[in-house]
C-alpha positions in Angstrom: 55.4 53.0 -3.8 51.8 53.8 -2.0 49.7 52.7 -4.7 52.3 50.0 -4.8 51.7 49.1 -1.5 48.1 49.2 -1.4 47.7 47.5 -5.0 49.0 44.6 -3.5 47.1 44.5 0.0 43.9 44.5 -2.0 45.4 41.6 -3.8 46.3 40.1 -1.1 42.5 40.4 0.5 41.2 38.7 -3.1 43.1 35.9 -3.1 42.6 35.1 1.0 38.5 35.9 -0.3 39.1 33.5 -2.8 40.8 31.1 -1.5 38.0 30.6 1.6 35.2 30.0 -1.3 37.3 27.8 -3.4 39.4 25.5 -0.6 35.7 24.4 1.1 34.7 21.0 0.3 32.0 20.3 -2.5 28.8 20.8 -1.3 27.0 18.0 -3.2 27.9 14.2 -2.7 29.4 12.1 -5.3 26.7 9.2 -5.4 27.7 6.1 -8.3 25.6 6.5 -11.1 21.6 4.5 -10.0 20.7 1.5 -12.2 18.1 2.4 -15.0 15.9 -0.3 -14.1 15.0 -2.6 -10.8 17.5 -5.6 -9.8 14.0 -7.9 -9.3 12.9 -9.4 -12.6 9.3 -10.4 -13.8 7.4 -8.2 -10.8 4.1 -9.3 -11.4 1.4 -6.3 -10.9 3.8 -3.1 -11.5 4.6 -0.7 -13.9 7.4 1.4 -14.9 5.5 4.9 -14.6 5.6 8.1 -12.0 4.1 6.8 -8.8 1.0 7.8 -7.1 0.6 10.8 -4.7 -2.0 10.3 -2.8 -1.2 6.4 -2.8 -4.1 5.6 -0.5 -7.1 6.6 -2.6 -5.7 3.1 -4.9 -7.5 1.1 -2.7 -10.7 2.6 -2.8 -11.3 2.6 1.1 -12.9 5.7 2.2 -12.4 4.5 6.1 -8.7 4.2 5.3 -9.0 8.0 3.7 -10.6 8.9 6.5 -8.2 7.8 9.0 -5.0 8.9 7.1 -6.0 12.4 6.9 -7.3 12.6 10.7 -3.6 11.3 11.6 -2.1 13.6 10.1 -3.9 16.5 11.4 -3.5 15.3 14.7 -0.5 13.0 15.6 1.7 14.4 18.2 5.3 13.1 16.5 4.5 15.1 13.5 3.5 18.0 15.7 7.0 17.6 17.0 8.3 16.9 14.1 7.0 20.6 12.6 7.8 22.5 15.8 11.8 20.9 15.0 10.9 23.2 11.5 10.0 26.2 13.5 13.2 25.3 15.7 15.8 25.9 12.5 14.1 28.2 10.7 14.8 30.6 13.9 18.0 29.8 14.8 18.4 30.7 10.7 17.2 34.3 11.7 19.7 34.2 14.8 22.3 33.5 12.4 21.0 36.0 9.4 21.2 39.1 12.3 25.1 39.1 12.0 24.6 40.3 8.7 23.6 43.4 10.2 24.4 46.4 12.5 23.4 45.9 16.3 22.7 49.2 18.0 22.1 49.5 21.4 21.3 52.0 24.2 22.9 52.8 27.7 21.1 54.9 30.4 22.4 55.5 33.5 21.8 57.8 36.8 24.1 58.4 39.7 24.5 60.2 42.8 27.9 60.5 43.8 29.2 62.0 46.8 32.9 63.5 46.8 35.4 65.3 49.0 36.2 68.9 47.4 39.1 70.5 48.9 38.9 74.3 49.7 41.7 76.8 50.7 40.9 79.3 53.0 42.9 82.4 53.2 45.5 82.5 55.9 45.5 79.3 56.6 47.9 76.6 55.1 46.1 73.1 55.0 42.9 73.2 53.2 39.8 72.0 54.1 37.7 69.2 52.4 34.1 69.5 52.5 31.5 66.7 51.2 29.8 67.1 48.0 26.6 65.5 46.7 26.6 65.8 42.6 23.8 64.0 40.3 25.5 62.1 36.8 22.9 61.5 34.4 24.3 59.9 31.1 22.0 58.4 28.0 24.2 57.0 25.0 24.0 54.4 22.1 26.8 51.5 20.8 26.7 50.3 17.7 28.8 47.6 15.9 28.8 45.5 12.8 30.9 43.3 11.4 32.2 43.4 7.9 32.2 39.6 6.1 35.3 39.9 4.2 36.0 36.1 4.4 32.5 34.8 4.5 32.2 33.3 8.1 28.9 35.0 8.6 27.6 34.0 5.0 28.4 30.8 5.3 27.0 29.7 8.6 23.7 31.1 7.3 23.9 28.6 4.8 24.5 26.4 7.3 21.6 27.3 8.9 19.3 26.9 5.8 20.7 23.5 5.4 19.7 23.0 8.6 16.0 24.2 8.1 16.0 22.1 4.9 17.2 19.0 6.6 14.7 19.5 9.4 11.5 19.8 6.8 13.1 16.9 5.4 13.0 15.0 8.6 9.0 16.3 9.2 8.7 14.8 5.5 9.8 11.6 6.5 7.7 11.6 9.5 4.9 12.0 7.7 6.1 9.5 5.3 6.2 6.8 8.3 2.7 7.9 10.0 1.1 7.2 6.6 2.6 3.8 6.0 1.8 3.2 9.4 -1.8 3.9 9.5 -1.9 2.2 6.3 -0.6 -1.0 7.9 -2.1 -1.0 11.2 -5.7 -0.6 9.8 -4.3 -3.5 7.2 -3.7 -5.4 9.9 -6.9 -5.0 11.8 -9.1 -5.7 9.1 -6.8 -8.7 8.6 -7.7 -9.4 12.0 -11.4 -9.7 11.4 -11.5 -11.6 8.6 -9.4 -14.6 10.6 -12.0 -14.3 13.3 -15.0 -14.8 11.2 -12.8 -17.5 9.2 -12.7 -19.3 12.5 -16.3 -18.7 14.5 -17.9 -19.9 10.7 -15.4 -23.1 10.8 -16.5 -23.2 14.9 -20.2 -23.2 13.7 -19.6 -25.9 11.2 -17.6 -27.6 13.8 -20.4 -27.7 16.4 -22.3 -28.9 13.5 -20.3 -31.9 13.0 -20.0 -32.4 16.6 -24.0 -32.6 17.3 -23.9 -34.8 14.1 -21.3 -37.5 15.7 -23.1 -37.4 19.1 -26.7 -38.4 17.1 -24.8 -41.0 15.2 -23.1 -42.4 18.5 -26.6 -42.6 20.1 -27.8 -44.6 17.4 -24.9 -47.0 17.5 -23.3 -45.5 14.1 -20.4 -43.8 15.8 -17.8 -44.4 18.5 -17.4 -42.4 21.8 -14.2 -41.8 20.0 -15.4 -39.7 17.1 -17.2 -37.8 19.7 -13.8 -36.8 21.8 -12.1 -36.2 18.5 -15.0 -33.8 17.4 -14.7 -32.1 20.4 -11.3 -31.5 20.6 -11.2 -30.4 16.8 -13.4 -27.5 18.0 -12.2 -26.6 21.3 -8.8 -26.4 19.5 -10.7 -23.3 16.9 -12.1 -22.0 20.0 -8.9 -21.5 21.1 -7.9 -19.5 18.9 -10.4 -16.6 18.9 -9.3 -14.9 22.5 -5.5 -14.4 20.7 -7.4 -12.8 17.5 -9.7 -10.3 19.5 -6.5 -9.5 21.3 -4.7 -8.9 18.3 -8.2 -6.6 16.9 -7.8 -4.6 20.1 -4.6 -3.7 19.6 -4.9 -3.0 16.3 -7.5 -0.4 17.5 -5.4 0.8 20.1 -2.2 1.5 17.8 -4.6 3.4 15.4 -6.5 5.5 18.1 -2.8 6.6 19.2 -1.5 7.8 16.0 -4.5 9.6 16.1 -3.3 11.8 18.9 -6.4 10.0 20.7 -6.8 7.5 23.4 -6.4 3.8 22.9 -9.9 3.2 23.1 -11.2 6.0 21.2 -12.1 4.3 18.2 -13.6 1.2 19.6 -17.0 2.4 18.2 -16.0 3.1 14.9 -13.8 0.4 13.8 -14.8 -2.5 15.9 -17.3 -3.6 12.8 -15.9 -5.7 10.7 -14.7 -4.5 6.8 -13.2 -6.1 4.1 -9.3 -6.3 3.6 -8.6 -3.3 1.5 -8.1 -4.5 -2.3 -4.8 -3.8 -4.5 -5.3 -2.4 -7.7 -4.5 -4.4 -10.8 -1.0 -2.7 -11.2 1.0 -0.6 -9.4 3.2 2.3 -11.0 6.6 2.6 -9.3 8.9 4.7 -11.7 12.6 4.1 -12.1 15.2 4.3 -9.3 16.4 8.0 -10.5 12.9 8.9 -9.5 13.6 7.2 -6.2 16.2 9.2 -5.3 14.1 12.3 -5.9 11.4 11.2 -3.5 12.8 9.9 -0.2 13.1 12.6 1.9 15.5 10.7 4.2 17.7 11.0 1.3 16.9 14.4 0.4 17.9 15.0 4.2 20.9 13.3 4.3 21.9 15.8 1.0 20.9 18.6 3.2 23.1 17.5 5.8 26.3 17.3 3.6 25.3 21.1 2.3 25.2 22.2 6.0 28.5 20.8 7.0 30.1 21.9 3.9 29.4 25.7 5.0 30.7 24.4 8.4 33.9 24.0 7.4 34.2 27.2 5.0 32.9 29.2 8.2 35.2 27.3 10.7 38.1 28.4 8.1 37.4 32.0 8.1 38.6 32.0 11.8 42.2 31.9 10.4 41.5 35.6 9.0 40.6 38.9 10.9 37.9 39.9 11.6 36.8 43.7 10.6 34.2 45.6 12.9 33.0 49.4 12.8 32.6 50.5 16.0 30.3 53.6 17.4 28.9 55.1 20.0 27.7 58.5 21.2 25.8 59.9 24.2 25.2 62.8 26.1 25.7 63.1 30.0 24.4 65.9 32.6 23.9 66.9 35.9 20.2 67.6 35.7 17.9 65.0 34.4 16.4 68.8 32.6 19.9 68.8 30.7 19.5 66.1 28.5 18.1 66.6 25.3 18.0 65.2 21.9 20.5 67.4 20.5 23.8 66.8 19.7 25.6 64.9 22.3 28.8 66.2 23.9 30.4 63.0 23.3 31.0 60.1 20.8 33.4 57.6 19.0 33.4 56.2 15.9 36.3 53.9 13.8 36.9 50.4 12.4 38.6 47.7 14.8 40.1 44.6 13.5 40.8 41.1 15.3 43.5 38.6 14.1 44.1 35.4 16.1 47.7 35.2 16.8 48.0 31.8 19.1 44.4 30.6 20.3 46.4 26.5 21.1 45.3 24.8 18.3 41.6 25.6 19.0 40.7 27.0 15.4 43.1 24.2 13.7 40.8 21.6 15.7 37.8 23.1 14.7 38.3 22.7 11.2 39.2 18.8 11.6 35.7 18.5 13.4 34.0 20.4 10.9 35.7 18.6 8.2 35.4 15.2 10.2 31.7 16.0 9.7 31.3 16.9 6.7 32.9 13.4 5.8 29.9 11.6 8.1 27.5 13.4 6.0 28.6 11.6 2.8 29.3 8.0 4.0 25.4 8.3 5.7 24.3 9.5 2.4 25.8 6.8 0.7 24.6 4.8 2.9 20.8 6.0 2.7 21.0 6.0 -0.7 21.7 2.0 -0.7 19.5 1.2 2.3 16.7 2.9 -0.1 17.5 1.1 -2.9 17.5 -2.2 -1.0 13.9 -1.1 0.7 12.4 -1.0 -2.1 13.5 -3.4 -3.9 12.9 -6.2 -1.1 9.4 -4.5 -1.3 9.2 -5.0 -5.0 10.0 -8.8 -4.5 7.7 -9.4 -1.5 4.5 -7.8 -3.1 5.4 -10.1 -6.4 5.8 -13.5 -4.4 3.1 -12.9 -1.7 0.2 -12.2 -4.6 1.7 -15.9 -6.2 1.5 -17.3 -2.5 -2.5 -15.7 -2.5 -3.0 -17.6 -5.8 -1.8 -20.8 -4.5 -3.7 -21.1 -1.0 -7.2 -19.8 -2.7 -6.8 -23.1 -5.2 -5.9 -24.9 -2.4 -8.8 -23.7 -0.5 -11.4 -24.7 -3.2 -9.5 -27.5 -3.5 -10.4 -28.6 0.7 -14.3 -27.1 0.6 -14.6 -30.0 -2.4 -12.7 -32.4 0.1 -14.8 -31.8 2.8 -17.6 -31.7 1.2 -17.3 -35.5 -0.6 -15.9 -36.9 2.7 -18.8 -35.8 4.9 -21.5 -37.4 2.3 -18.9 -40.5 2.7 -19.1 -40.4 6.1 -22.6 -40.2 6.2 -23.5 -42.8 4.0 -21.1 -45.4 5.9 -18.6 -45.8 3.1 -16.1 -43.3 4.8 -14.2 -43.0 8.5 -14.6 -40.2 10.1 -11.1 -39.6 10.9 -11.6 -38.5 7.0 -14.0 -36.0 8.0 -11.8 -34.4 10.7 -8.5 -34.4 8.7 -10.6 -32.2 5.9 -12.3 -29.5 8.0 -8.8 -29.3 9.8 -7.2 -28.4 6.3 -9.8 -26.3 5.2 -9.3 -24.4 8.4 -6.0 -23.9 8.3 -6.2 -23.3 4.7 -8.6 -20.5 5.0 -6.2 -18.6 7.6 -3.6 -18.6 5.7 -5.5 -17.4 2.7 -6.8 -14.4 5.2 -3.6 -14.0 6.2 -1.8 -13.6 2.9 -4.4 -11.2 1.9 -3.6 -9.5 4.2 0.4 -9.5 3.6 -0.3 -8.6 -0.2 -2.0 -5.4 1.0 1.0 -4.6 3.3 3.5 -5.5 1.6 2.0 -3.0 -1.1 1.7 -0.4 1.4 5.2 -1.3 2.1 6.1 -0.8 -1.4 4.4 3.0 -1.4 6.0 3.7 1.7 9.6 2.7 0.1 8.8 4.5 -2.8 8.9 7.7 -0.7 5.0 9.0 -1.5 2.8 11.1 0.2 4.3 13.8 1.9 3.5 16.2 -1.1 -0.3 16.0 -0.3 0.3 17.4 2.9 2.2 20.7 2.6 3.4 22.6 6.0 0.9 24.5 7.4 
């Protein structure tokens, strides 16, 4: 009946073992099956194969190199980004230590003063007299915890999610300071090429204006040419406080994600540079590959591993708990008494802990656990289609901007030949000037837009890179 007995408690123990591992929720999510190729059709300018690294170096600006690589040495939210890292992986060793015994040590010293009673002969009542005595005691207490049911195991994978999710998140910090360099110096050098697109149409403006006045003074022009050429170049000259504005700032964004001063590379970028040029084509993979990449959604799969042990750990709080239990010490009167020898007291033996009623709190835990652990899937489902949708709005965007580019620089040759026949009309009396104005006022605005969607084509690539979820693997954690 004893080996009964105990046949079946160790049965017992298996299946409550076994049921904590197998009654846990899955720890990966069930993501729909991604499309084998991208929604937008005809992309003009990519290719199907692996993606860059080191996206950058495509556009063959070593200033932009330069800048990226400074930025990520020094910018502060990817600093705080990698001391989040140091954050997990620590409270990871705070959670591995349950594995293992804890052993402590007690010292104390006392001087205690009691009443001794004496009897003296012949005399009935006895006598108490005070006594001074010295209690000097030096021990150690261990105890470690057995994890029959996994609550300690699983919380330490917990915790690795944790640390995984959080180098994740540095990962996609990184991701965004590079795309946002990227941009930002995009943008500035956007920046300069409107504002010599405008001082060279003011200087050909002032041209036209100094011609109008000489014809006027001859009697070959109206004062009303005059006001008109006047107003056509105070209205470019109005435009080129808003662009330096817009340089500055550029600068200013830049020198921050540094970890500088606004102003600290005023020096250094202030000279004008060309637009950085996209390469013929641009590999982007498939959307499996995608998927693989992002580390937002690498995180959120992190996230779902770390609440999955969650709710395996919260459910081990049903079961007891088994701890072995120690201590030994030795006490004296005289400090000179206590050695290192064997002690003259101890305790040793296993103690178990079973909740019995604890109000619901344990049930309750498990809800929130498991009320997390269902979060974690709907975000990654989520991320998963917000990606998607990123990328492929990117993919569409860098197609139709380039065919916009192509459009505005026919249109542009298109005005300089405009301009160009009704100025030598104008001059040779066949043509109004009104002519004259209307085409420089085209070719201006023309020209802007051209700089402009230079500009946008470079962005929206970096864009494109950026949604791709490239980069981080150049820069491993230090």
């Amino acid at each position: 009946m004893k080996a009964q007995r105990k046949a079946l408690a160790v049965r017992s123990v298996l299946f409550l073992c076994g049921l904590i591992s197998v009654c846990g929720p899955n720890v990966r999510a069930q993501t729909e099956e991604s499309t084998k190729t991208w929604a937008a059709t005809s992309i003009r300018g990519v290719s199907t194969e692996k993606p860059p690294a080191e996206w950058w170096n495509s556009f063959h600006d070593e200033e932009l190199t330069r800048l990226i690589r400074r930025a990520v040495a020094n910018n502060l939210d990817l600093r705080l980004a990698a001391a989040r890292v140091d954050e997990a992986r620590a409270a990871r060793g705070v959670a591995k230590s349950a594995f293992y015994p804890s052993v402590g040590v007690t010292t104390s010293a006392e001087r205690l003063r009691e009443r001794v009673a004496a009897f003296n002969p012949g005399v009935n009542a006895p006598t108490f007299h005070p006594v001074e005595l010295n209690n000097f005691q030096v021990g150690f207490d261990s105890a470690w915890e057995i994890d029959v049911f996994g609550r300690i195991r699983n919380e330490v994978k917990a915790a690795s999610a944790n640390v995984r999710s959080a180098e994740e998140n540095r990962r996609d910090v990184l991701l965004v300071l590079l795309g946002e360099v990227a941009r930002s110096y995009a943008d500035l050098r956007g920046f300069q090429l409107r504002l010599e697109i405008a001082e060279k149409n003011i200087r050909t403006q002032e041209d036209t204006v100094h011609l109008t006045q000489t014809r006027a003074a001859a009697g070959l022009a109206t004062q009303l040419d005059v006001s008109r050429a006047v107003a056509e170049l105070e209205t470019t000259n109005a435009v080129v406080p808003s662009l330096r504005s817009a340089i500055a700032a550029s600068i200013h964004r830049i020198s921050v994600l540094l970890g500088q001063e606004p102003a600290a590379l005023e020096n250094e970028l202030e000279t004008s540079a060309p637009v950085p040029v996209v390469p013929p084509e641009v590999p982007v993979g498939l959307p499996s590959d995608l998927l693989k990449r992002r580390p937002d959604v690498r995180r959120a799969d992190d996230e779902i591993a770390g609440a999955a042990a969650n709710v395996k750990a919260a459910r081990a709080d049903y079961f007891p708990r088994f701890t072995l239990l120690g201590s030994a010490g030795r006490q004296a009167r005289q400090l000179h008494d206590l050695s290192l020898s064997l002690g003259n007291f101890f305790a040793a033996g296993p103690a178990i802990s079973l909740p019995i009623f604890t109000g619901g709190r344990i049930r309750s835990n498990v809800a929130v656990q498991n009320a997390r652990w269902k979060q974690t899937q709907i975000l990654y489902q989520s991320t998963v289609l917000s990606s998607l949708e990123e990328t492929e709005n990117a993919l569409v965007n860098y197609s139709q901007e380039q065919e916009r580019r192509d459009r505005l620089q026919a249109a542009v040759s298109q005005n300089q030949t405009a301009l160009e026949l009704s100025r030598e009309l104008y001059t040779s009396g066949l043509g109004d000037f009104l002519a004259v104005l209307d085409a420089q006022r085209q070719l201006y605005g023309n020209e802007d837009l051209l700089a402009q969607s230079q500009t946008a084509v470079t962005t929206n690539l970096i864009a494109l890179y950026k949604a791709l979820g490239g980069g981080w693997e150049s820069f491993p954690p230090q």
